[in-house]
C-alpha positions in Angstrom: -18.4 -17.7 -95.6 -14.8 -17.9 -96.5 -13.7 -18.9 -92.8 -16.8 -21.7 -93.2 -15.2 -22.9 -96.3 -11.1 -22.9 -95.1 -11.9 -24.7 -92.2 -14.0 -27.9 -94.2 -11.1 -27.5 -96.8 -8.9 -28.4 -93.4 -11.1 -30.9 -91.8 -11.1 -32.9 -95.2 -7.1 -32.5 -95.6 -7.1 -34.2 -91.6 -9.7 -36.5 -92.8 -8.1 -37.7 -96.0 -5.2 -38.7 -94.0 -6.4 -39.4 -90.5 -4.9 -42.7 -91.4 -1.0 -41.4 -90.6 -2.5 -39.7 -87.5 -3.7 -42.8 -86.0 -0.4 -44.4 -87.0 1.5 -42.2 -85.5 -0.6 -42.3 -82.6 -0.4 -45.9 -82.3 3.6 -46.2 -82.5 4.0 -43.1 -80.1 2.0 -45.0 -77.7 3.2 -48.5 -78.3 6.7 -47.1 -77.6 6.3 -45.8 -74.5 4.2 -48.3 -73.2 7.1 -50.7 -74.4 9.7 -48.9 -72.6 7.7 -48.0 -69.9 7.1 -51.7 -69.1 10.5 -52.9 -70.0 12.7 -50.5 -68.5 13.5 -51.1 -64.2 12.1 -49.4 -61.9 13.8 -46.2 -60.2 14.7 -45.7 -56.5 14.8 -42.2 -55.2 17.2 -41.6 -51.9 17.0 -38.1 -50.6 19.3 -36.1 -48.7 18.7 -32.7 -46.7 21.1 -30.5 -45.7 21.0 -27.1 -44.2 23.1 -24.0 -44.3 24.1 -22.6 -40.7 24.4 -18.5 -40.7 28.0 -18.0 -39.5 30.6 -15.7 -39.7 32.6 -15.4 -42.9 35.6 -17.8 -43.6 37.3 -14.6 -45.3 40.1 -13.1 -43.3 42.7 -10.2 -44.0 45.3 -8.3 -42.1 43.5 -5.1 -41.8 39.8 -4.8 -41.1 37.7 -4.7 -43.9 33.8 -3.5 -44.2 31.5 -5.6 -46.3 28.4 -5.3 -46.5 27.1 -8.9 -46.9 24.1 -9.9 -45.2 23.1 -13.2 -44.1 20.5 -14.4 -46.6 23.7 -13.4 -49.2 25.8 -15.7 -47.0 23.5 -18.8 -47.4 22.5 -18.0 -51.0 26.4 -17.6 -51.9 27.0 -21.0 -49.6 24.4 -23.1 -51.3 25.1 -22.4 -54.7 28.8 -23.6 -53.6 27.2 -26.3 -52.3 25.5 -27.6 -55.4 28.7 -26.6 -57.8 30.7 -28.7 -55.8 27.9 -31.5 -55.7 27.7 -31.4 -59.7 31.3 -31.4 -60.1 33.1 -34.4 -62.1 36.0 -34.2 -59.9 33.7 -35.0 -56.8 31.8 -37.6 -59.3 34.6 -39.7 -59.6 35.6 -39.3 -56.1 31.9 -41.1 -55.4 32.6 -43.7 -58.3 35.8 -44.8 -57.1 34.3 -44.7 -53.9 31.9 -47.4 -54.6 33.4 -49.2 -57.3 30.6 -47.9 -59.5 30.8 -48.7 -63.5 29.8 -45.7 -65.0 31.0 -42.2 -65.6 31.0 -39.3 -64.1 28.2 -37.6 -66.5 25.9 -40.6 -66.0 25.9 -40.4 -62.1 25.2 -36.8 -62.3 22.4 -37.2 -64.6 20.7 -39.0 -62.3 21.3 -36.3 -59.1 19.2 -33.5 -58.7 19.3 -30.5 -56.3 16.2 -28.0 -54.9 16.5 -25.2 -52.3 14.1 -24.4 -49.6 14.8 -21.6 -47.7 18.4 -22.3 -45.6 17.8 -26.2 -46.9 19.1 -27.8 -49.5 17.7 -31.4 -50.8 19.9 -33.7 -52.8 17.9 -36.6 -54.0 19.5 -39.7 -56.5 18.0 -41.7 -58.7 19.2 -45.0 -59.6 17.5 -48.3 -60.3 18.9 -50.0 -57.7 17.8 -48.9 -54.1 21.3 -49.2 -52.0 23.1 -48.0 -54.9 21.0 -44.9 -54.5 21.5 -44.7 -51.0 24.9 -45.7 -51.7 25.7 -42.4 -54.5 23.7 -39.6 -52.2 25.6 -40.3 -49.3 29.2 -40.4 -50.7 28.2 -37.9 -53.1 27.2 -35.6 -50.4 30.3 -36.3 -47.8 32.5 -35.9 -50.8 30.7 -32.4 -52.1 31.0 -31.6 -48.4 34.3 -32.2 -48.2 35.4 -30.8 -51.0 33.4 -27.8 -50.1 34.7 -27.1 -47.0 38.4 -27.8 -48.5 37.5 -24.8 -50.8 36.0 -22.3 -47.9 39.1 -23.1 -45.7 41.3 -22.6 -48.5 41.8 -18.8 -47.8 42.2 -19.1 -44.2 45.0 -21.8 -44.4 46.8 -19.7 -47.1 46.2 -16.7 -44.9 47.6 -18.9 -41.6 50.5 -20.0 -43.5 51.5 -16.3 -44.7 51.0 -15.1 -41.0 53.1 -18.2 -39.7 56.2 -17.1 -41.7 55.6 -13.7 -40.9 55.2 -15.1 -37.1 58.8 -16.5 -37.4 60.6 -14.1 -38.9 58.9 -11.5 -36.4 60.0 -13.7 -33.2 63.5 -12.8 -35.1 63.7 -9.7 -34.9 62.3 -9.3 -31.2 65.1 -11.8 -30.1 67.5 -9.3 -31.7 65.4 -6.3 -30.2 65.8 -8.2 -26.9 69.5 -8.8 -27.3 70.1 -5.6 -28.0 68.4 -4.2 -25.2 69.7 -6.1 -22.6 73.1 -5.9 -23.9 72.7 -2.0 -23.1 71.1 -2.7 -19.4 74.0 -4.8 -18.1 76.6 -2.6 -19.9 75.0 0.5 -17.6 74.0 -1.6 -14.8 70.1 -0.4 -14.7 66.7 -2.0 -15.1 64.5 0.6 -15.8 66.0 3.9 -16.9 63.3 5.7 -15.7 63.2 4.0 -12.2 66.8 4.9 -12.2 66.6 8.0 -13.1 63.9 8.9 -10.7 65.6 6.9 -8.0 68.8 9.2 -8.4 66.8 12.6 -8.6 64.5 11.3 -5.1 68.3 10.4 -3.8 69.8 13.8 -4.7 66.9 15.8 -3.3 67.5 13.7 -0.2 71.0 14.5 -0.1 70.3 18.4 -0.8 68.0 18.0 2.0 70.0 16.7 4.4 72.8 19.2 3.4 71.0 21.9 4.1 70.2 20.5 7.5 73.9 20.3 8.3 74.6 23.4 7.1 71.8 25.0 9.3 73.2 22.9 12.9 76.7 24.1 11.4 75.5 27.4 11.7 74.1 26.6 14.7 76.8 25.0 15.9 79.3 28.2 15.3 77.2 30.8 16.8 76.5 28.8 20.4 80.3 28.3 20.0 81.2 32.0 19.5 78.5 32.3 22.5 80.5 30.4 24.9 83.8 32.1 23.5 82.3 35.5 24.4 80.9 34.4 27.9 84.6 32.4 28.6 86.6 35.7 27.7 84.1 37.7 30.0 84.5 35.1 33.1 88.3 34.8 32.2 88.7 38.8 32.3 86.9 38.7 35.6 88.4 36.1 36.8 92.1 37.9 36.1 90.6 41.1 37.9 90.6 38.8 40.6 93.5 37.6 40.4 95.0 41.5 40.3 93.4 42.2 43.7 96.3 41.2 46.2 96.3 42.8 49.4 99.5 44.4 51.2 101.2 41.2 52.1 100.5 39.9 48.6 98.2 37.9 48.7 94.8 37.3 46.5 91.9 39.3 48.6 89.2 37.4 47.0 89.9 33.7 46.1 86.7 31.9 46.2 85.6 34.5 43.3 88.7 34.2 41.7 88.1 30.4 41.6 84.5 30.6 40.6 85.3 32.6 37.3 88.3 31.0 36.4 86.1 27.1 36.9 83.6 29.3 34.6 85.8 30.2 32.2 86.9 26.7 31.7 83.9 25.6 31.9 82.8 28.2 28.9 85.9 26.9 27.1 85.0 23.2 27.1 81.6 23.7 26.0 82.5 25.8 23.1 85.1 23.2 22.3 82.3 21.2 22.2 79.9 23.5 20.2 83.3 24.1 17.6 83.7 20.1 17.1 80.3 19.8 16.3 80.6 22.7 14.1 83.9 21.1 12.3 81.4 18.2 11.8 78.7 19.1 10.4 81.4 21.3 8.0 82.7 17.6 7.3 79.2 16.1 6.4 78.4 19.2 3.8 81.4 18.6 2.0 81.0 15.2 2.0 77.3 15.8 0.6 78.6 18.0 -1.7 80.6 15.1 -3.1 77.9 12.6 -3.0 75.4 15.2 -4.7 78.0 15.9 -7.5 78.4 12.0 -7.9 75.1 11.4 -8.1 74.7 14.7 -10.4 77.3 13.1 -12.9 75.4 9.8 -12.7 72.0 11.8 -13.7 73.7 13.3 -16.3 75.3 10.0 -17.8 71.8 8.6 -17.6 70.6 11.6 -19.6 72.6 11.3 -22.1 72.3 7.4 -22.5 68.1 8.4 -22.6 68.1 8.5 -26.7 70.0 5.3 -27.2 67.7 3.1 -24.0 64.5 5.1 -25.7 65.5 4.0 -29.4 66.5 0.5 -27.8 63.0 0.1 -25.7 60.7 1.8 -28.8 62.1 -0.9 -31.2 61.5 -3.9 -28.6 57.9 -2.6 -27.6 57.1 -2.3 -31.5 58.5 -5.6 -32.6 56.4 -7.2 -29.7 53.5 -5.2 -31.0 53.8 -6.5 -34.4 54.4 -10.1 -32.7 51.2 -9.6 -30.8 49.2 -8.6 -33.8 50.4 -11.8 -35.5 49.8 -13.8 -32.9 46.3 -12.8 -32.8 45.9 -13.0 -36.6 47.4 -16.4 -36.5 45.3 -17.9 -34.2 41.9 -16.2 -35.8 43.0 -17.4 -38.9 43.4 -21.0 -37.1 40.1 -20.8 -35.8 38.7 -19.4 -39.4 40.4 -22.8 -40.9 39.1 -25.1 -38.3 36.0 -23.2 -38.4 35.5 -24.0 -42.5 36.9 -27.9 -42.1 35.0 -28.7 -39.4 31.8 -27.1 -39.3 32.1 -26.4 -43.1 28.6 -23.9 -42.6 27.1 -26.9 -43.9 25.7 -29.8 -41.8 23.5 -32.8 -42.6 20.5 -32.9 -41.5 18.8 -36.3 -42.8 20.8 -38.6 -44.1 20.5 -40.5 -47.4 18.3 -44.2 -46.2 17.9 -47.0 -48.5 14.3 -46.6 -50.3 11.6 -48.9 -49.5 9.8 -48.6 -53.0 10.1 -47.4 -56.6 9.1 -44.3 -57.6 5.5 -44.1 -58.9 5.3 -44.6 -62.5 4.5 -42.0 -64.7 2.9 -44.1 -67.7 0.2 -42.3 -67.9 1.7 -38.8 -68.1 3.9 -40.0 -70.5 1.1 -41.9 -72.9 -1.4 -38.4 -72.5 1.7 -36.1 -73.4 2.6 -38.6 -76.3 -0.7 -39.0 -78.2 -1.0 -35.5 -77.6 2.1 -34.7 -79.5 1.4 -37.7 -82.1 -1.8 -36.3 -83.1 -0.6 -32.4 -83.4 2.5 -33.7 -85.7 0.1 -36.2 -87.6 -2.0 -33.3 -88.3 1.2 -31.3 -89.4 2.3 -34.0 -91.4 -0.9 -34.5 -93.4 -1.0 -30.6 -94.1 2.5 -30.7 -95.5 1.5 -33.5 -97.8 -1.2 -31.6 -98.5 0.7 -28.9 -99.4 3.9 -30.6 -101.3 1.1 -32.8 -103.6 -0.5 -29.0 -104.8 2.5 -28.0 -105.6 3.1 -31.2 -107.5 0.0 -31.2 -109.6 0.4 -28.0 -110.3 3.4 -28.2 -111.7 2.2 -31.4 -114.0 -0.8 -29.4 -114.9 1.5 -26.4 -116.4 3.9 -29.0 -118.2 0.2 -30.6 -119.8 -1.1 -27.0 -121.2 
């Protein structure tokens, strides 16, 4: 019964003042019909964009791991995307672009963003249809370029720190190179190694070939000392000979005594023979003992000059090395830049056109959503001058008693 009662107590409060409600309503409505009909209509141009799934623009000396994936990659490029769109440095890029006479928070007010997957949609409103076509596309290729100025920006840092590096590196291998060659034509060698190699193949040659003449020396001496032995033997025989003389004194055998004494010269000149050979080959090893001792001292020169040429080729090879590597990092970090300008990870993919029509009016939205909210507040209204007049004659009724 008490609900029953409250809720005529409230219907009469509405009633009593339905009056202000339908005022309210009235104005509320009037109003946006008024502006409604009065304001221009609005064009909407649209551009869509999409985000291509390439490598990072990121680039360091040293290999790093990260564990990105690629839906990070195209949420993390998007929402560049749209700060860069929003920005009031890229706005006023677009207004001076177009000569426009407003500011930068009005032509942002009227751009609006929306994702869809690996898209992104740029639309602008405006109430003229090329201006709208006009503000998405240079607000677009500005956003884009200054987007893709941004994602480059750590590779051309990067590039330049490697180019000076690059420079000073190219330095230090021309000094490396110098210093290096400086010490080849001082020793009169290409390759230490090859030289050194060649000497010991040369010395073992040598030793070789020394051992061989001292082996037909040998030879040599002992055919010699043959034919010594077999000459003394055909000379003593052919003396015996010679000893035999008969009564009147003469030689009893002279055909033998001519045979042994022919053989004993002959013996003689063919151990002269065997001896000269001898003396030579005794020649050749001491002149291969002098050309194995040269090239011995040589060896040993080239030994001892091994730390120096060593130290000398280590720092050239490492200094190219380090030029290599920053070659390499150069030119990644060139394509990285290139990579981020260019293809920016961010193409267009239908451009802004000039509308053909308004966009469809919303008066009716607007006029439901509006009496709606005028008939709620009148009802408000009429319950908090309800309430304020209670307190009023309440307070007039306790200054009368």
């Amino acid at each position: 019964m008490q609900s029953a009662a409250d809720f005529w107590v409230y219907l009469n409060i509405i009633r009593k003042r339905l009056w202000l409600t339908g005022l309210l309503f009235l104005v509320t409505v009037g109003v946006i019909l008024a502006i409604t009909y009065t304001a221009k209509p609005r064009y909407n141009a649209t551009v869509r964009l999409q985000v291509l799934a390439t490598d990072s623009s990121d680039i360091a000396l040293f290999s790093t791991t990260k564990s990105t994936t690629t839906a990070d990659q195209v949420l993390q490029a998007q929402n560049d995307f749209i700060r860069a769109l929003k920005s009031s440095f890229v706005a006023w890029q677009t207004i001076a672009d177009l000569n426009l006479d407003v500011g930068a928070p009005d032509l942002l007010a009227g751009l609006s963003c929306s994702v869809e997957g690996d898209f992104i949609i740029v639309t602008v409103e405006s109430d003229d249809p090329g201006r709208a076509e006009g503000i998405a596309t240079n607000q677009v290729n500005n956003a884009l370029t200054y987007y893709r100025s941004v994602r480059a920006t750590p590779a051309r840092v990067f590039n330049e720190f490697v180019t000076e590096l690059l420079a000073e590196q190219e330095t230090s291998v021309a000094q490396a190179e110098q210093a290096f060659l400086a010490l080849k034509r001082q020793e009169s060698l290409e390759s230490l190694d090859q030289e050194t190699e060649s000497l010991q193949n040369l010395i073992r040659t040598l030793q070789n070939e020394r051992d061989q003449a001292v082996i037909e020396r040998e030879r040599a001496a002992v055919i010699a000392q043959t034919y010594r032995t077999e000459q003394a033997l055909a000379q003593e025989q052919a003396d015996e000979f010679a000893a035999d003389l008969d009564q009147a004194g003469e030689m009893i055998s002279p055909s033998s005594y001519e045979y042994y004494r022919d053989l004993a010269r002959k013996y003689d000149a063919t151990a002269l023979q065997y001896e000269a050979t001898r003396d030579g080959y005794d020649k050749s090893v001491e002149l291969y003992d002098e050309m194995i001792q040269t090239r011995v001292d040589k060896l040993d020169q080239l030994l001892e000059l091994s730390s120096q040429y060593n130290t000398l080729e280590t720092s050239l090879a490492r200094a190219k090395s380090t030029q290599s590597f920053l070659w390499e990092k150069q030119n990644e970090a060139s394509l990285k830049q290139l990579q981020a300008e260019e293809l920016g990870y961010i193409q267009i993919t239908e451009p802004a056109r000039k509308p053909d029509e308004p966009v469809a009016s919303k008066t009716l939205q607007l006029v439901a959503v509006g009496g709606i909210v005028s008939i709620l507040t009148g009802f408000l209204l009429s319950f908090v001058i309800e309430f304020v007049g209670s307190l009023f004659r309440a307070a007039k009724k306790q200054r009368v008693s």
